[in-house]
C-alpha positions in Angstrom: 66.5 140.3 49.1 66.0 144.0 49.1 68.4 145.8 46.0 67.2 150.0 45.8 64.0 149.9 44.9 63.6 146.5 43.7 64.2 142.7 45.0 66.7 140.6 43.8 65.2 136.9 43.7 67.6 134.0 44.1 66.4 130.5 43.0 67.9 127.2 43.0 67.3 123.7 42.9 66.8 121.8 45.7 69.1 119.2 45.2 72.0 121.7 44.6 71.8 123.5 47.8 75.2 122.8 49.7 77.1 121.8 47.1 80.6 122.7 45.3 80.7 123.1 41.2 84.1 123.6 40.1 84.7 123.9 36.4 88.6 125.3 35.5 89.5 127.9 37.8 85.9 128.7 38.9 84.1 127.3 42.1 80.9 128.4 43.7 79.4 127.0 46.6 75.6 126.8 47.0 75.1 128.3 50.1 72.2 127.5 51.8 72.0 130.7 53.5 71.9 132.6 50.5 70.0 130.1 48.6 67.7 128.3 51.3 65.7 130.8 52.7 62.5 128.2 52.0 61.2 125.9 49.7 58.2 127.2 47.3 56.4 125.1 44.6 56.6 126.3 40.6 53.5 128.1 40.8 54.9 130.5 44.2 58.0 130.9 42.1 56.1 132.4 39.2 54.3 134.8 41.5 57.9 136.1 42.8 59.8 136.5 39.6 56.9 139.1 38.6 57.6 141.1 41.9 61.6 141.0 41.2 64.3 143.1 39.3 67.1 140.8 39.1 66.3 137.3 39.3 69.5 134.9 40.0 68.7 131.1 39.1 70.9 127.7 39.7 69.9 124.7 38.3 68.0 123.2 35.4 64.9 123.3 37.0 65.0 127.2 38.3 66.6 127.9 35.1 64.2 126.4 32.8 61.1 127.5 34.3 62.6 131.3 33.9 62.9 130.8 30.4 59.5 129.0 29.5 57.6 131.7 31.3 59.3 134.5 28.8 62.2 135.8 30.8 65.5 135.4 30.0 67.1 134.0 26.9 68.8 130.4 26.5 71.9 132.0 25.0 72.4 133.8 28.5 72.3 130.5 30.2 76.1 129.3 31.4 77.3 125.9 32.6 79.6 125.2 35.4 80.1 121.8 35.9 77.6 120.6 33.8 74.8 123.1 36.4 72.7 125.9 33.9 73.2 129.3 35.6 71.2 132.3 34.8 71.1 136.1 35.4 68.4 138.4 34.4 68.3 141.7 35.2 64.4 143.1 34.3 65.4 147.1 33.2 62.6 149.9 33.4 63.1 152.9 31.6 61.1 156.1 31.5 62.3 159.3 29.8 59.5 162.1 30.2 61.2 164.2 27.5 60.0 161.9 24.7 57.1 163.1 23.3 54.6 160.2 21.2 52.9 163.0 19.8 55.7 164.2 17.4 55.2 163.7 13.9 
């Protein structure tokens, strides 16, 4: 999914796709049409979360292979219903006025 000049990459686990987690006052439904747009194997995923800005994972399995390849951190990792959910927004940042040079 296209977000300005990046992608915004939304993972989930298979066998959470059309389902309901409430916890308290919160409930999200696993949309399929947000969340199914096909199924790829661990090694696809890897080659998409290179390519995107904000990656947007459900599951343990989404969430989990995030974190082992380096993105991510586990303290960023919430539970609803039991289900790990994790953001991670990859920042670039350029500022041409800083000079390396400077002593």
């Amino acid at each position: 999914m296209k977000y300005g000049e990046s992608y915004i990459l939304n993972i989930c686990d298979e066998n959470l796709v059309s389902k309901t987690l409430k916890e308290g006052n919160i409930s999200i439904y696993i949309d399929p049409r947000y969340y199914m747009n096909r199924l790829v194997d661990e090694s696809e995923v890897l080659g998409y979360i290179s390519a995107a800005g904000i990656l947007n994972l459900v599951g343990p399995m989404s969430v989990e292979l995030v974190l082992r390849a380096g993105l991510g951190c586990r303290d960023a990792v919430k539970l609803i219903q039991g289900v790990p959910f994790l953001i991670v927004y990859k920042f670039k940042y350029s500022d041409n006025r800083i000079s390396h040079n400077e002593p």
